[in-house]
PASEVEX-72063 format. One record per residue (C-alpha): x, y, z; residue in one letter. Coordinates in pm, 1 decimal. Each point is the difference from the previous one (the first is absolute). Last residue first. Layout:
BEGIN
PT; px; py; pz; rest
PT; X; Y; Z; a
...
***
This chain:
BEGIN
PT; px; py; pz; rest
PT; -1109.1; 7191.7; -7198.9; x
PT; 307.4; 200.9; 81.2; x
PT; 290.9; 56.9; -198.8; x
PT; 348.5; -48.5; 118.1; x
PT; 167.3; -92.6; 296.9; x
PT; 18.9; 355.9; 182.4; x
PT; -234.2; 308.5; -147.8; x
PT; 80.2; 306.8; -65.0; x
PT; -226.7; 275.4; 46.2; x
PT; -98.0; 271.3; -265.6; x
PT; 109.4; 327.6; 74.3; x
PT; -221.6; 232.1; 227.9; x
PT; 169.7; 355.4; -55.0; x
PT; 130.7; -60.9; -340.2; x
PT; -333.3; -181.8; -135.6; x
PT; -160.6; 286.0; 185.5; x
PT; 221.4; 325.3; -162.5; x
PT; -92.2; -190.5; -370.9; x
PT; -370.3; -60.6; 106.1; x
PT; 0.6; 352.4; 75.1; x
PT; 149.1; 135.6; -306.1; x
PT; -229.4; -236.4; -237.3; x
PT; -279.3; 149.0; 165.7; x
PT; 87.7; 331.6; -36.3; x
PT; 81.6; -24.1; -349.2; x
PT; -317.1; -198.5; -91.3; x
PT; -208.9; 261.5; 162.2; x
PT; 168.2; 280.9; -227.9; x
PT; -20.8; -216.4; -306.3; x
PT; -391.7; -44.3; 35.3; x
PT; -50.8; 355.0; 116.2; x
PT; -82.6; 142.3; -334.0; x
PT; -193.1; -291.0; -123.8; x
PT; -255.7; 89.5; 320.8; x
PT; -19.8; 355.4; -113.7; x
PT; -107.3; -89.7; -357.1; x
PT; -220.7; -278.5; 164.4; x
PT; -151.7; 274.6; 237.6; x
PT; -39.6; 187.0; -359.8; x
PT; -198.4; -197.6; -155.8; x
PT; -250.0; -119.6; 244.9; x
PT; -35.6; 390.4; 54.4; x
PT; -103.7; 80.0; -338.6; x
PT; -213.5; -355.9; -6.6; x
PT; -182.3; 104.6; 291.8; x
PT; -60.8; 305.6; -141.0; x
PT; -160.7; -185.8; -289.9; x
PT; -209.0; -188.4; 245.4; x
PT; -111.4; 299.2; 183.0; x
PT; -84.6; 210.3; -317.8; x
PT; -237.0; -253.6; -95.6; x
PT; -131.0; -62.6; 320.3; x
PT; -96.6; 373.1; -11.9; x
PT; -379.0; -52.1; -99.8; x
PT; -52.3; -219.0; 316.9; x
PT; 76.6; 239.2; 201.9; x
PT; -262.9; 250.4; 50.8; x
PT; -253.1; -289.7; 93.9; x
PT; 227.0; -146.7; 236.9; x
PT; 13.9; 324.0; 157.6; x
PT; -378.1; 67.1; 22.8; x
PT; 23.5; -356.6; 167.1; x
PT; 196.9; 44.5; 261.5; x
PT; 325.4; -234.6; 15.2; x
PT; -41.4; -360.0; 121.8; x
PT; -2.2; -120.4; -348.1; x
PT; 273.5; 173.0; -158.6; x
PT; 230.5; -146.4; 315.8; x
PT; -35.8; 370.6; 214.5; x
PT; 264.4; 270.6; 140.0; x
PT; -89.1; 289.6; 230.6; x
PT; 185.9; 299.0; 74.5; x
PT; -18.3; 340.5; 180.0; x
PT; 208.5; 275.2; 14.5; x
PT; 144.0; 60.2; 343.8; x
PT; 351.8; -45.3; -17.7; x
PT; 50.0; 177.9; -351.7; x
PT; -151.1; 331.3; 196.3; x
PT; 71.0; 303.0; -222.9; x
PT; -148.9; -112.0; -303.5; x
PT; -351.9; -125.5; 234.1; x
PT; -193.3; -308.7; -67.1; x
PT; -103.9; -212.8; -240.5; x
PT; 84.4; -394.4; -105.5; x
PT; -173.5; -252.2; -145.0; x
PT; 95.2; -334.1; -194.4; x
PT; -81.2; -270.0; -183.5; x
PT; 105.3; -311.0; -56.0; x
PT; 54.6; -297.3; -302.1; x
PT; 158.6; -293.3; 168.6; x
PT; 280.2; -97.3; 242.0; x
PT; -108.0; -152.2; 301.7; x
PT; 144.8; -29.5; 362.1; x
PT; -128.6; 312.1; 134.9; x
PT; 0.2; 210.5; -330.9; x
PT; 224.5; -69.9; -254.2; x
PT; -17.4; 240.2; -299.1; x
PT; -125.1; 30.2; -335.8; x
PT; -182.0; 362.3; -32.5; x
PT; -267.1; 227.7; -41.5; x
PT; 26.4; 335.0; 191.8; x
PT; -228.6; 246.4; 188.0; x
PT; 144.3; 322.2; 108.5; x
PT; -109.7; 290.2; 225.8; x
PT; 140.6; 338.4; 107.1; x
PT; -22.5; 283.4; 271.6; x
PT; 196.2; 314.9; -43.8; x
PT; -293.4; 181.8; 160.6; x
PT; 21.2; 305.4; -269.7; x
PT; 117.2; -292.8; -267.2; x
PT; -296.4; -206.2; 23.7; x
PT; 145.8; -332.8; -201.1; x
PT; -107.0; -255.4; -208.9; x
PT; 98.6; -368.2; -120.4; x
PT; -159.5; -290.3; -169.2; x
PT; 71.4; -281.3; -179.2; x
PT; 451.1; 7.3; 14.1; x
PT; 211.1; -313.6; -113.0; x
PT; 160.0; -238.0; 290.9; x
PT; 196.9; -265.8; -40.3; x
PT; 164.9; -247.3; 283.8; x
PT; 264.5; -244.5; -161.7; x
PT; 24.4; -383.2; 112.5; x
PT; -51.6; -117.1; -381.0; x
PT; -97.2; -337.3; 86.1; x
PT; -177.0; -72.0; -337.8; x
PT; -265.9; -241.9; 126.7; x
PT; -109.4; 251.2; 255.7; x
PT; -58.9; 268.3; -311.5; x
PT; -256.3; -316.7; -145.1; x
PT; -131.7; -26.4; 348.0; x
PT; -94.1; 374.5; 42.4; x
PT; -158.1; 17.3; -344.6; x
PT; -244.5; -258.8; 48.7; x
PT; -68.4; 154.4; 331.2; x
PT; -108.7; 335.6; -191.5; x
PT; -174.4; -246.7; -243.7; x
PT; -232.6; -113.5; 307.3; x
PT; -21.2; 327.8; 227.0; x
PT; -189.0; 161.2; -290.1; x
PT; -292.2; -272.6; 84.2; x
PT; 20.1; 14.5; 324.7; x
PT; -45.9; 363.8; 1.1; x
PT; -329.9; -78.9; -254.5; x
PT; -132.6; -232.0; 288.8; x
PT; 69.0; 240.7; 264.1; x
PT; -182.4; 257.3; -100.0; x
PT; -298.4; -234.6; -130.2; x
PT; -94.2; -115.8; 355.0; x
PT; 115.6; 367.4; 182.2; x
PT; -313.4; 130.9; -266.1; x
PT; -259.6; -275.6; 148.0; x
PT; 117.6; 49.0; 337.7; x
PT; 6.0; 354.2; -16.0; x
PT; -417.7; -46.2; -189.2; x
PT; -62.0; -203.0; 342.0; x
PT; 156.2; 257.4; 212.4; x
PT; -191.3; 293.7; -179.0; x
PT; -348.5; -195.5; 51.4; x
PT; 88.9; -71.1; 365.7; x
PT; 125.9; 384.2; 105.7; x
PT; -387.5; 92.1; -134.4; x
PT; -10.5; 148.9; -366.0; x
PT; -107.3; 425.4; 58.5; x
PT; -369.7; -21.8; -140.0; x
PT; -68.3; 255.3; -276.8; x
PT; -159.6; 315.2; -66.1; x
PT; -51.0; 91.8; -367.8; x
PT; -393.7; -231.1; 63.4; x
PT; -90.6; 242.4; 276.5; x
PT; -43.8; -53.8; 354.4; x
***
């Protein structure tokens, strides 16, 4: 054998040096996961209820009409609301069968999580755009809900009136 030829590392050697790499991996994840959940309880705090999303990544192959998306976003998913991301691809012509998957920042993929923390900026101040104009929409309807309310609690107080009592007030 000559020196240039060299010795294939055994399945063990490779495992160990995985281990070793998988160690610091998910160390520095953790450690991008922290602020991220920083952020996420600081947007809790606020209450906002609104579901953003802002564009990362998108392509398409036009001859097979198939797409893909990724997306960065505020939204509640299961019972949480927090920064998310989001997949999606499939075909133009078949809506029903595109495929979608939804992750809490820190459940999402990695490579994902990596190409989105750049846009938080943009997220937050699109959260703001749409913060601002659910209240705008919300003011709008203020009058119009207290119309209908005060028309039905008119036609019940006339339905139902109040009932008279015999031998004066009661204790």
């Amino acid at each position: 054998m000559s020196s240039n030829d060299s010795v294939p590392p055994s399945a063990a050697d490779l495992y160990k040096r995985l281990f070793e790499v998988a160690g610091d991996l998910n160390a520095v994840s953790d450690a991008l996961g922290k602020p991220i959940n920083v952020l996420d309880d600081a947007l809790k705090n606020l209450n906002l209820g609104i579901s953003t999303w802002i564009d990362l990544n998108r392509g398409e192959d036009p001859s097979s009409e198939y797409y893909w998306e990724e997306a960065l976003g505020y939204a509640k998913v299961g019972n949480r609301w927090g920064i998310a991301l989001r997949t999606e691809e499939g075909l133009y012509q078949d809506s029903e069968g595109a495929k979608s998957e939804i992750w809490l920042f820190s459940d999402a993929p990695r490579a994902l999580r990596i190409r989105a923390v750049a846009k938080i900026p943009l997220l937050l101040q699109k959260l703001i755009d749409d913060a601002e104009k659910t209240a705008r929409d919300l003011r709008a309807q203020v009058s119009r809900a207290q119309e209908l309310a005060q028309a039905i609690n008119k036609t019940a107080s006339e339905l139902y009136p109040p009932k008279k009592t015999s031998g004066g007030a009661r204790r």
